[in-house]
ROVONU-974819 format. One record per residue (C-alpha): x, y, z. Coordinates in steps of 0.02 Angstrom, whole numbers, plus 50000, padded with zeros to 5 digits. Layout:
% ROVONU-974819
XYZ ...
This chain:
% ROVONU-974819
521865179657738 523125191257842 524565182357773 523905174057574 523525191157493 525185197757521 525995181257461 525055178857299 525485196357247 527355192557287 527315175157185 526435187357069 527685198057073 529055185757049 528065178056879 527925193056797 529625196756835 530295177556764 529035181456603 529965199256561 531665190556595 531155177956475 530455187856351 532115196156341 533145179556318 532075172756194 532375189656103 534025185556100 534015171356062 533185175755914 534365188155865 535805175155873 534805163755757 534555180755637 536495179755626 536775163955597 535735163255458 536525179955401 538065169655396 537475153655327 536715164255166 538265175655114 538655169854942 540305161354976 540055145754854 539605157854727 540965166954709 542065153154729 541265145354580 541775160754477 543525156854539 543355141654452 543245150554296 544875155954312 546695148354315 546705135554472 548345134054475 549835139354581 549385155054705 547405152854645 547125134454682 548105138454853 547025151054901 545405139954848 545875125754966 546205137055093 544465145455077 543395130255051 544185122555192 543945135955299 541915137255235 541945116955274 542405120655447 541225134355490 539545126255400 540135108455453 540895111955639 540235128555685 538645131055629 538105114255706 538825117055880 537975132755851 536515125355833 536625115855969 536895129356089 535525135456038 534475121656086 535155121656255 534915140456292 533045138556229 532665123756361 533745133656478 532515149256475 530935139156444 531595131056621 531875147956688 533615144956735 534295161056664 536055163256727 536325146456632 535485155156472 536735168256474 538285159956474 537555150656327 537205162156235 538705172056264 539735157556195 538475157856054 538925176656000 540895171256010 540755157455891 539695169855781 540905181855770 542235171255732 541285164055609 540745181255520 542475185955538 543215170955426 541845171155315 541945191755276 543875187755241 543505172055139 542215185455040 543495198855039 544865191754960 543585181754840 543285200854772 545055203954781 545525189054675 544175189854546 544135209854534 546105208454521 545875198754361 544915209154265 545965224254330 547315216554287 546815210354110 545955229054059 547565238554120 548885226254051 547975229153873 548015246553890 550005247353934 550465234553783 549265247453684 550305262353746 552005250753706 551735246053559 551115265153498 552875270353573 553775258753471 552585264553313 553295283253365 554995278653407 555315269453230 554285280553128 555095298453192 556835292153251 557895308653203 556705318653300 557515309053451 559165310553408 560535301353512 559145298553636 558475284653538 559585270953596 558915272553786 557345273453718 557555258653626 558375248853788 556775256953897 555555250153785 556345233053779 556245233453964 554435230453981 554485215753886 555165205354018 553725210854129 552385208854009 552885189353981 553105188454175 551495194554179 550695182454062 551605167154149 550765175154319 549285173754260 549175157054173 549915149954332 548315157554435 549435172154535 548075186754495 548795194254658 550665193654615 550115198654445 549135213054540 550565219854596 551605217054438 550375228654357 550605240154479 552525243954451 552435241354245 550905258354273 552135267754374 553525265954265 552465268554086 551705284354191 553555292054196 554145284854019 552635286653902 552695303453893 554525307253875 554175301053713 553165315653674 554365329253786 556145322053698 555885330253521 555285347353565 556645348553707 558025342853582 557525353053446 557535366553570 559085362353627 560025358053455 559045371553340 557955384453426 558965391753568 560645389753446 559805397653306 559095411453449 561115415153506 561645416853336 560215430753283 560835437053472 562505438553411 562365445453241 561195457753341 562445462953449 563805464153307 562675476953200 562295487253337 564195489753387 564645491853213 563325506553227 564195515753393 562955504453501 564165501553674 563655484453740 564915478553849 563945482353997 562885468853960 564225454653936 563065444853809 564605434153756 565115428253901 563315424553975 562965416253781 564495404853776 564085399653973 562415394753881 563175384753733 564095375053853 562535372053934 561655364953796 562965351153794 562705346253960 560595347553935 560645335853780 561685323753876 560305324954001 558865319953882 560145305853816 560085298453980 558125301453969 558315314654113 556645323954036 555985331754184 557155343654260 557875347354060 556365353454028 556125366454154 558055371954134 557775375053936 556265385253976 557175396754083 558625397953988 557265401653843 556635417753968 558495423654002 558835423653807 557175435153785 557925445453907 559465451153812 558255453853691 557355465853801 558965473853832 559355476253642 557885482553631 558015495853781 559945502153707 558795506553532 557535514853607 558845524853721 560005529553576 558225538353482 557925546353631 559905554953668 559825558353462 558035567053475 558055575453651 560185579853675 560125594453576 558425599153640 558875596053833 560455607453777 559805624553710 558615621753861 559955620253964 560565637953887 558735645053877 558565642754066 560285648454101 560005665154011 558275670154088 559005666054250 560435677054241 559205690154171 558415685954348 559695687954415 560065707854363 558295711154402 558565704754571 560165716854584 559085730254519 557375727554614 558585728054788 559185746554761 557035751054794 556605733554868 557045723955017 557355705755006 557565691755146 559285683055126 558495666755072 557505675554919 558975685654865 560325670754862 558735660554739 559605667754575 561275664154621 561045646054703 560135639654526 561565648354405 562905638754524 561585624354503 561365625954318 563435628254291 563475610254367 562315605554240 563155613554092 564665601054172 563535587654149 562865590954004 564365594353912 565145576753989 563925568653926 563985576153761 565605569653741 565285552953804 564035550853653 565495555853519 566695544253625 565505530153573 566045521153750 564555520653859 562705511953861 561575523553768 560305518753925 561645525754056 561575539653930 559575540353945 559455542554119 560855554154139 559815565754016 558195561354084 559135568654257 559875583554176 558355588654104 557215585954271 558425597854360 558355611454233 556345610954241 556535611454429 557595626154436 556795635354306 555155634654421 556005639254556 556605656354482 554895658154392 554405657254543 555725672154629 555435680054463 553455683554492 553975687354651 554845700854603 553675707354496 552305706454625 553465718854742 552875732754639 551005726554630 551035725454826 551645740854842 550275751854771 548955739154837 549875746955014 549655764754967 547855761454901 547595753255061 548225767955167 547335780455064 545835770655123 546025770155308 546475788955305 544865793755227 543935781455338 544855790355492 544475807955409 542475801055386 542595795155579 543315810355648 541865821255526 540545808355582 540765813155789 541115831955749 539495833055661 538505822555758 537295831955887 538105826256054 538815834956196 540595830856158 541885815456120 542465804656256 544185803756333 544365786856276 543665787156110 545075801756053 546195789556113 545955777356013 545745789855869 547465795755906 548125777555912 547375772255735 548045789555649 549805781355732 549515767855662 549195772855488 550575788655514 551985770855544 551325760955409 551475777155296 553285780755364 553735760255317 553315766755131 554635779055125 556195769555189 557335763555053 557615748155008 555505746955064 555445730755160 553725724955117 553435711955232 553645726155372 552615736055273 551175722855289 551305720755451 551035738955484 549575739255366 548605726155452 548705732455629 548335750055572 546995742855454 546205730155622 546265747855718 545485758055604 544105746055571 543815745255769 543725764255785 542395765955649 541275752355723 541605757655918 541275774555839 539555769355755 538985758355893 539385776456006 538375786955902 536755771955903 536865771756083 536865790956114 535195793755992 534505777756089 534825785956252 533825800856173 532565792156106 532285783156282 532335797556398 530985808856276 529845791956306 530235793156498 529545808656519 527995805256511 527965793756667 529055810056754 527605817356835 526685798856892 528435789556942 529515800357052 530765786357043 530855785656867 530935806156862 532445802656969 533345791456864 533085800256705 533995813956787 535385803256837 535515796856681 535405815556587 537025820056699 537795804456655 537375809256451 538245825756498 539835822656573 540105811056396 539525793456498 538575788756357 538345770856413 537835776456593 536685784656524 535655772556424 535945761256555 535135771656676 533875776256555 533345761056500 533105756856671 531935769356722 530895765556544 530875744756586 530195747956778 528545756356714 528305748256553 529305734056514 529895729556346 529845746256311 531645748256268 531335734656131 530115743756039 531235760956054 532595752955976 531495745955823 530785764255804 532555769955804 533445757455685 531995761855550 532465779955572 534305776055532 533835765655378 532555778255316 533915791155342 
């Protein structure tokens, strides 16, 4: 028993193992017999009955043989070997000799593939064969449709085709070579050669067939549109130089007889049935024609403008040139009591050189009109120029103009301005002498002193001759910033010494309690009377804050609605 248990479960082992290997051959195998069948039921004697339907001659009856004889050989040779294979791979597994199986049916899956190979081709170019026909036959109709409706067009409208009609003619004629060769293709059983034939007679209607619709608007462009276009051009131009246009600039002959010659060479083009290219080349020379219209056009819009705006531009020219002298003796005049910076005084003379230039100008270009010699849109934009500058430099002297006028306006503002800051130094000075303090400090009279400077140089600047103004505002402001300092450093004195009042009458009551704050309220009394008004409320508020704190917040509150109720 030691030694049987293990070896039945080997040998059972082993014939589950065969069973799975055969289960998988026999799957196989079955999917090898799938294929053949796959192969056995494509519908190759069909189609190759419809092939009898057609032609079997030549190319098709070739092509038949070749096919049936190659179906012969894989239903009559292969498929039986196949078959036989087969047979030998099944007794193979059911024997359990599977290596043997294997090769078999390897060999079996070669001769299936070749076998679906020759059969897909056979199928393949059956379609190719019998589809060609019909292709053929549809598309054939449709050219000889499309031939014969040329000829129709051709013989019905040949003087819309001018010389051009001859190689249309010859063109035409062309394809009916092809469409007999095509017909003798056919009834010989060549579908494929046909095929191709097709092919080439598509790509060459595809270029000619529409020619035949291009050729007669291109040549009647070319013999009466564009012609009939450089004549009205011409004409054009000869009016307009018979009424003092100047159009040489332009050179319209020599760029219209360039184009004549042109039109020669383009109709030869479409005579040779070179459409394409003749086309595009009339259609730009169509564009460069409506640009000389353009520039007809532009010369009679320029000569309006020099007839309506030259005079204008001209007493401009002399309105501008009259105030600006006039500026100019102002200038001369406003320097004996004003004085001006180099680069403000030269303004007058610089635009009356400026605007002598452009009385040159002007007056050359005046003449140049009468002369009748030059394009009236050279003529245009010289004006257009002229007239920019003369705007330009008559806002420039507006400009020096208000400036001057504004001398006489800054000086009184200057005065009124110094009147000011010598009644708010007066009401400063009053303001200390009244108030009820012990005296002024050193420091304050000092900068008293310094803003009555002040004011005494800025008044001083107001008396030289010519009065330079901008020195005269620079004196104003720093006597005006130290004035306005005085008066606040002044106010701001004056708070703090009615503060330190205010504080050291509160203080006393906590004199008699708080030796140390008795002792700094003294300190800060001989601080208040040797003029150390800050000391003082320093040292008062102090001596307030140690007892009671936030006491110097409420002081200042009762003191502030004092001042406002006062």
């Amino acid at each position: 028993m030691k030694y049987i248990i293990p070896a039945v479960i080997i040998l059972l082992g082993i014939a589950i193992f065969a069973f799975i290997i055969r289960r998988k051959h026999n799957v196989e195998i079955e999917r090898l017999e799938h294929e053949k069948h796959q192969i056995q039921n494509k519908p190759i004697l069909e189609e190759m009955t419809k092939v009898k339907q057609l032609n079997m001659n030549g190319q098709t009856e070739e092509m038949f043989e070749r096919w049936r004889n190659a179906w012969t050989e894989v239903m009559d040779v292969h498929m039986p070997k196949i078959d036989v294979l087969l047979f030998d791979a099944e007794e193979s597994i059911d024997r359990f000799i599977f290596p043997k199986a294997t090769k078999i049916e390897k060999e079996i899956q070669i001769l299936i593939t070749l076998c679906d190979k020759k059969m897909s081709e056979i199928l393949i170019e059956l379609e190719d064969l019998i589809g060609s026909e019909e292709k053929n036959r549809i598309e054939m109709e449709q050219l000889k449709d499309q031939h014969r409706a040329a000829r129709k067009t051709l013989l019905a409208h040949q003087y819309s085709f001018g010389e051009a009609v001859k190689a249309l003619e010859q063109k035409l004629e062309s394809f009916i070579p092809l469409f007999d060769e095509f017909d003798r293709l056919t009834d010989t059983g060549n579908y494929l050669s046909a095929r191709e034939l097709v092919i080439t007679v598509q790509e060459d209607g595809q270029k000619f067939f529409p020619k035949l619709h291009d050729i007669p608007t291109v040549l009647s462009d070319i013999q009466h549109k564009i012609p009939a276009i450089i004549h009205e051009l011409r004409n054009g131009q000869k009016e307009m130089e018979e009424s003092s246009y100047y159009l040489q600039h332009l050179e319209m002959n020599q760029k219209l007889d360039s184009i004549e010659a042109e039109l020669v060479e383009l109709k030869q083009a479409i005579i040779e049935l070179h459409v394409g290219k003749t086309m595009s080349r009339v259609e730009e020379l169509k564009d460069e024609l409506d640009t000389f219209y353009d520039l007809l056009e532009k010369e009679v819009l320029a000569k309006k403008y020099v007839d309506q705006y030259k005079e204008q531009t001209g007493s401009r020219l002399r309105e501008v040139t009259t105030v600006t002298r006039a500026v100019s003796e102002e200038a001369a005049y406003v320097q004996q009591s004003y004085h001006l910076p180099e680069k403000e005084a030269e303004i007058p003379r610089s635009c009356l050189k400026e605007l002598e230039e452009l009385e040159k100008k002007y007056e050359l270009l005046s003449s140049r009109v009468e002369e009748e010699q030059s394009a009236y849109s050279s003529l245009q934009e010289e004006l257009n120029e002229i007239a920019e500058e003369i705007d330009r430099l008559y806002e420039e002297q507006d400009r020096f103009a208000n400036r001057l006028k504004n001398l006489r306006i800054d000086e009184n503002n200057a005065r009124e301005k110094l009147d000011e800051l010598k009644d708010l130094l007066h009401d400063t000075d009053r303001m200390l002498q009244k108030a009820n303090i012990p005296g002024i400090p050193e420091d304050m009279d000092v900068r008293l002193e310094e803003a009555e400077e002040h004011i005494y140089v800025a008044m001083q600047s107001l008396q030289e001759v010519p009065l330079n103004m901008s020195l005269v505002d620079n004196y104003l402001e720093k006597a005006e910033a130290c004035m306005e300092e005085v008066h606040s450093r002044a106010k701001e004195m004056l708070e703090n010494v009615l503060l330190t009042e205010k504080i050291i009458q509160y203080g006393n009551r906590y004199r008699a309690s708080h030796p140390q704050v008795h002792a700094k309220l003294l300190e800060a009394e001989e601080a208040f009377r040797q003029l150390r008004y800050s000391k003082a409320l320093e040292d008062a508020a102090t001596a307030v804050e140690e007892v009671e704190p936030g006491a110097l917040k409420k002081i200042d509150t009762l003191v502030k609605e004092d001042a406002w109720r006062t």
